[in-house]
N, C-alpha and C positions, 0 to 999 in steps of 0.2 A: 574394907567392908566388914560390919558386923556380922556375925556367921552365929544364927540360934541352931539348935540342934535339928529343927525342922526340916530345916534347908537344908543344913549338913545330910543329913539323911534323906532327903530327895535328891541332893544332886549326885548322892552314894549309889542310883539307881542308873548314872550314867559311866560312871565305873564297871557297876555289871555289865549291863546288856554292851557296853561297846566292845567287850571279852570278843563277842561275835561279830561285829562289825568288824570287827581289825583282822583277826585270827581266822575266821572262815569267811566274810563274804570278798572283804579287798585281800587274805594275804591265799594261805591254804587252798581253800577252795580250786578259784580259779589253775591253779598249778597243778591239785591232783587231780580235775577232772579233764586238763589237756593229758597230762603224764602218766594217770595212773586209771583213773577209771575209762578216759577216751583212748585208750593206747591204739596205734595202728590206724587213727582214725584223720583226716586231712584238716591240715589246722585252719585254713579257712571256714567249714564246714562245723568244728569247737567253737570258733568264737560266736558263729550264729547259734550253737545251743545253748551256749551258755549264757546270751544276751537273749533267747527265748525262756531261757528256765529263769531270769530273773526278771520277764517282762510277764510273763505268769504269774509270779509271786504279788507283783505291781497290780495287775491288772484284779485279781483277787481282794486288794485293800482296798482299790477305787471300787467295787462294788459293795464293800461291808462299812467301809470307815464312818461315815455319815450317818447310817443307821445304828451302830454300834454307838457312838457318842450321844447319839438320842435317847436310847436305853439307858447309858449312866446316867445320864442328867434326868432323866425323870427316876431312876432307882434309886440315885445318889451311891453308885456302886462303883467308884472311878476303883478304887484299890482291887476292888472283887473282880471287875474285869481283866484290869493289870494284869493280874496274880493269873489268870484262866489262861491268858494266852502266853505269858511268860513262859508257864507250864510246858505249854503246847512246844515252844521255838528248843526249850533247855530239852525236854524228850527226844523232840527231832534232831539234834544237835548230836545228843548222844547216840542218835540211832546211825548218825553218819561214818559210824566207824564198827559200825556189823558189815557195811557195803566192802566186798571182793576186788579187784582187780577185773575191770570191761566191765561193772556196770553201772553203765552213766547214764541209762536211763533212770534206774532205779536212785541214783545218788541225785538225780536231777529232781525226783517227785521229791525226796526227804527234803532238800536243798528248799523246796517252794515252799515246805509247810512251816520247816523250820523260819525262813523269812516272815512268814505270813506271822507267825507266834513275835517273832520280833518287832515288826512295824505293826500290828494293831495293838501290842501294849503301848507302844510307844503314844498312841492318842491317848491313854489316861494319861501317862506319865509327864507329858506338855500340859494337858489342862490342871495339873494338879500347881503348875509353877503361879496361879492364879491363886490359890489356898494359904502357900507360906510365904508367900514373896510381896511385900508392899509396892502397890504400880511404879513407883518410881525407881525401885533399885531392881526391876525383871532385867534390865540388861547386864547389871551385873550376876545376880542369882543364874538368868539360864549360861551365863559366859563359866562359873563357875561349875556349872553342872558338865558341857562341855571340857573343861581343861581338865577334871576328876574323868573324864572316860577318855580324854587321849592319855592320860596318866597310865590309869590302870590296867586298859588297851594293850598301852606299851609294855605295861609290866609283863602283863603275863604273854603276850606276843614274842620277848626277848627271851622267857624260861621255854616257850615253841621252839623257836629257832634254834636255840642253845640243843634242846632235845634231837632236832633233826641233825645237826650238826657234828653231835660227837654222842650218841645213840649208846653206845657202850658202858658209856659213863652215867647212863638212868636206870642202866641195865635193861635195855630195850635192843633187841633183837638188831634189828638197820632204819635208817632214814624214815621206809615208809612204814614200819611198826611207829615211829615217834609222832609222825606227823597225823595217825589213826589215833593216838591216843590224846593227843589235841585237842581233838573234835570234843574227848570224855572232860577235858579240863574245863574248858568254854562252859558247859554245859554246866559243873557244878559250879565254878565259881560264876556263872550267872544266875546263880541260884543263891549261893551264899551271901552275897552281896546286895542283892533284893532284899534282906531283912528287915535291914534297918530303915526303909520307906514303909514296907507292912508292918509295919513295926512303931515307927514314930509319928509318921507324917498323918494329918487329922483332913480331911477332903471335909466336903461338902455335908452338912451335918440335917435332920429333921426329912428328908425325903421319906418319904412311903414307900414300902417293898412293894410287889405287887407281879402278880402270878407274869410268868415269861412271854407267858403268849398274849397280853393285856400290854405287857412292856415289848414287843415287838410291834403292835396292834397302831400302841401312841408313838411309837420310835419312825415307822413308817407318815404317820401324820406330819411328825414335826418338824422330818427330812423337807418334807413338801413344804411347810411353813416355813423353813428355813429358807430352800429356794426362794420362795417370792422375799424374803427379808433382805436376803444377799444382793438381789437385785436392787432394791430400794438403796441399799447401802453402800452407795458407790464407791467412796475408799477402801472398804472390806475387798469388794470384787476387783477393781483393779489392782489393790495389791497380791490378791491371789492368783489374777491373771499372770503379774508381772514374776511373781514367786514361780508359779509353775514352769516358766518359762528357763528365769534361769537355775534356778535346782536342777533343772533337769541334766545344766551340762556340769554339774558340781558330782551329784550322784553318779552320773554316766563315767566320771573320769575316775570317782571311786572303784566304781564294779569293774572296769573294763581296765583299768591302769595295767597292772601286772599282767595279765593277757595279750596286750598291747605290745608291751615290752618282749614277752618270749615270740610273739609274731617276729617281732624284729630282730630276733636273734640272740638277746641278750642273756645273762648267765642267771639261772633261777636263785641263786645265793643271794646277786649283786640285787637284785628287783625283792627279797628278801629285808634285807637289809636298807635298804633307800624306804621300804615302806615303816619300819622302823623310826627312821629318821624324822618322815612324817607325822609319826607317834608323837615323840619326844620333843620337836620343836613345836606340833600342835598344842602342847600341854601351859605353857608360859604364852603363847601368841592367841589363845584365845581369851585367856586372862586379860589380856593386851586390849583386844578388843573389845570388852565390855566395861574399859575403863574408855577409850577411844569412842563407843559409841556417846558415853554421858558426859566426857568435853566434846568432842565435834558436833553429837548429833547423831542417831541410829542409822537416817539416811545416807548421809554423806558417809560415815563409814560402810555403809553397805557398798555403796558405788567404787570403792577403794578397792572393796574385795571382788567387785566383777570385773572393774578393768584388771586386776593383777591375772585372774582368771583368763581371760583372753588371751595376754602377752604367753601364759601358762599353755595352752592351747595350741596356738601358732607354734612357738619350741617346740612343742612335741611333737606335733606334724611335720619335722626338720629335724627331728636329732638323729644321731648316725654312732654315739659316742658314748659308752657306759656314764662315764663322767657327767653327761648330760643330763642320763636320768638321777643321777643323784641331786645336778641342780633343782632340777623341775621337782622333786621330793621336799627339798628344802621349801620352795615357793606356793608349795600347795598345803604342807603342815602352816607356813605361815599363817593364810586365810581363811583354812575348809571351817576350822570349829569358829571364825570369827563371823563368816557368812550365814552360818548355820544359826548360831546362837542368837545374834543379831536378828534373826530374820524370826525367831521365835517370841523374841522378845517385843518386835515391832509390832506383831501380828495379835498379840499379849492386849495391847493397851486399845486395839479398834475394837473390838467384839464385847458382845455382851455379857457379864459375869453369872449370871444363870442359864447359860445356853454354853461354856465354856469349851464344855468336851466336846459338843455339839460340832461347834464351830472351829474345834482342833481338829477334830473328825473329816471336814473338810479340807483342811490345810494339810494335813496328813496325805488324805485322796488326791492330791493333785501334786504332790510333792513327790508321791509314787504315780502315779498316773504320766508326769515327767519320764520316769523311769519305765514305763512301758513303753516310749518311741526311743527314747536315746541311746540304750544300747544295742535295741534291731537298729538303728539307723547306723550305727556306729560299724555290727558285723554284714548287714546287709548291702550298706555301702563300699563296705572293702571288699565282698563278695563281687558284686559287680564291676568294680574299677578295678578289679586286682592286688589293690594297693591298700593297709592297714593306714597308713597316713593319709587319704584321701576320706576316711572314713571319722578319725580323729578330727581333722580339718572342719568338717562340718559342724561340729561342737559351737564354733565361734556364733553363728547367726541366733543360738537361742541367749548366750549370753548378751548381745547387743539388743533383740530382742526384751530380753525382761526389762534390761535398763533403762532405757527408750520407755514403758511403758510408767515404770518406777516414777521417773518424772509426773508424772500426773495424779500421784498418791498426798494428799491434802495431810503434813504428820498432824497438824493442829483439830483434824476431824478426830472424832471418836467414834463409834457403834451408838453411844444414849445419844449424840449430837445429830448423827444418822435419824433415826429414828424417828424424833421429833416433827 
């Protein structure tokens, strides 16, 4: 694939921000707020805050996403927005390492905001793939942007772990001085890596600025026009149905994995380490699939990464055996950035090109809106069965679920076809 500087420099924007997806939401996080900030506290009782502190975060974007997309698209402000809440997540990021020893409340409010700053940029930064990417090659382009953020992820997740690991050698105090100053890395290097999209990449050109409160005024309007559109456009909606559906047990197994693992016993290095794994074979496997989607088909490759996801599932509601989670890390770097991408890319070519962010906005909101039932479902179920695998277990019924619905998504519809 041809690579202009455009794209190069949008898909540099998934280099940054997945700093924080990798490093504080799946790896860090979840370990220092059972270990260090929840200390003394019952680990059933952890995993339901910290799938509360992250269905908070969720439940926040499904209230803004939609209307926030409606504002860029009538400002023509996708970079200006980007750039506001970047802000916001790289601040909160850094602020995560003023937080003490016992307080998890407080690291739990930082933890949401900071979220919040990362998934609402993320709706500019999806409708901008609509800007530098010709319809025909979005499956490659977003699979590219993808495998540059399990790249980079990985990169700077192994100079983490390295840090935690032999602390003396950064000249850092112990373990948990290295794994506080993390939090400060994440932060700038999601900051320094964002340049090159503020920097290169050209959005949506000729819209009219227009006072905030004029642009929240039409933003609230067009949310509503959108609704009744969605409806109208029934490939749009049943793919978002189907989307919401199974993201939700893709995310869930994201946020909750390594949580998962120390329920079960496992050694916090080895769940280190295997999330690593996932880093690094993510990076080549979502390449993978965005060459896989344009000989099979977007669909059909999509369906490859939900059955593998299932069989992923089931394992892990059964494993008993460190060895095991390193397989199930292997299997889930294979697919995550190909489901993800794929599914970004499908959802690319139905929706209307002046309504973009609009309608990333939505696909955003329900992609997190997923993640506001799946990981209460995940601690709340093992709360009451007693059992962390009976809670995993439950995962399977949204991924059969979306697929199930998937079928019924027309690829040869478009959004102008819709409409019509």
């Amino acid at each position: 694939m041809r690579v202009n500087k455009q794209i190069l420099a949008w898909a540099f924007y998934d280099w940054a921000n997945s700093a924080y997806a990798t490093v504080i939401m799946a790896g860090f996080f979840p370990i220092f707020f059972r270990d260090y900030w929840g200390v003394g506290r019952e680990s059933a009782t952890i995993t339901l805050a910290l799938g509360v502190a992250n269905s908070v975060a969720s439940i926040l974007i499904v209230l803004t996403a939609p209307l926030l997309g409606a504002m860029a698209d009538h400002r023509g402000a996708y970079k200006r927005f980007l750039l506001v809440f970047a802000i916001l997540g790289q601040g909160m990021t850094a602020g995560l390492f003023l937080i003490h020893q016992g307080g998890w409340y407080l690291a739990a409010i930082i933890y949401v905001l900071a979220s919040l700053g990362f998934m609402a940029a993320n709706i500019f930064y999806d409708a901008l793939i609509v800007w530098v990417a010709p319809r025909e090659r979005f499956d490659a382009v977003s699979a590219l942007g993808f495998a540059l953020g399990y790249l980079g992820g990985g990169i700077l997740f192994a100079l983490c772990v390295l840090m935690s690991l032999f602390p003396s050698s950064f000249g850092l105090a112990d373990a948990t001085m290295a794994v506080r100053t993390s939090f400060l890395l994440v932060a700038l290097w999601w900051l320094v890596f964002s340049l090159p999209l503020l920097l290169k990449v050209q959005g949506p050109t000729g819209k009219r600025a227009m006072p905030i409160i004029d642009s929240i005024s039409l933003g609230f309007r067009q949310v509503k026009e959108t609704l009744l559109q969605i409806r109208r456009l029934r490939m749009v909606a049943l793919f978002l149905l189907a989307y919401w559906l199974y993201i939700d047990g893709v995310d869930t197994i994201v946020r909750m994995a390594v949580d998962y693992g120390r329920a079960l016993g496992f050694n916090r290095n080895d769940l280190i380490i295997a999330l690593l794994i996932t880093q690094f074979i993510g990076f080549p496997a979502a390449l993978f699939f965005g060459h896989l989607g344009q000989w099979l088909g977007t669909k059909p490759a999509i369906y490859i990464a939900i059955g593998i996801y299932i069989l992923i599932t089931l394992w892990g509601s059964r494993m008993t055996q460190t060895w095991e989670f390193y397989g199930l890390a292997v299997a889930i770097g294979l697919v995550q950035g190909g489901i993800q991408s794929l599914s970004r890319a499908f959802y690319a070519r139905l929706v209307p090109v002046d309504k973009v962010a609009e309608f990333f906005g939505f696909y955003n909101m329900l992609g997190k809106f997923a993640a506001v039932i799946g990981p209460v479902l995940v601690g709340g179920v093992g709360v009451l069965s007693g059992s962390p695998r009976v809670g995993m277990l439950s995962i399977v019924i949204l991924f059969v679920a979306g697929g199930f619905i998937l079928l019924f998504v027309d690829t040869s519809s478009s959004a102008d076809q819709g409409m019509k």
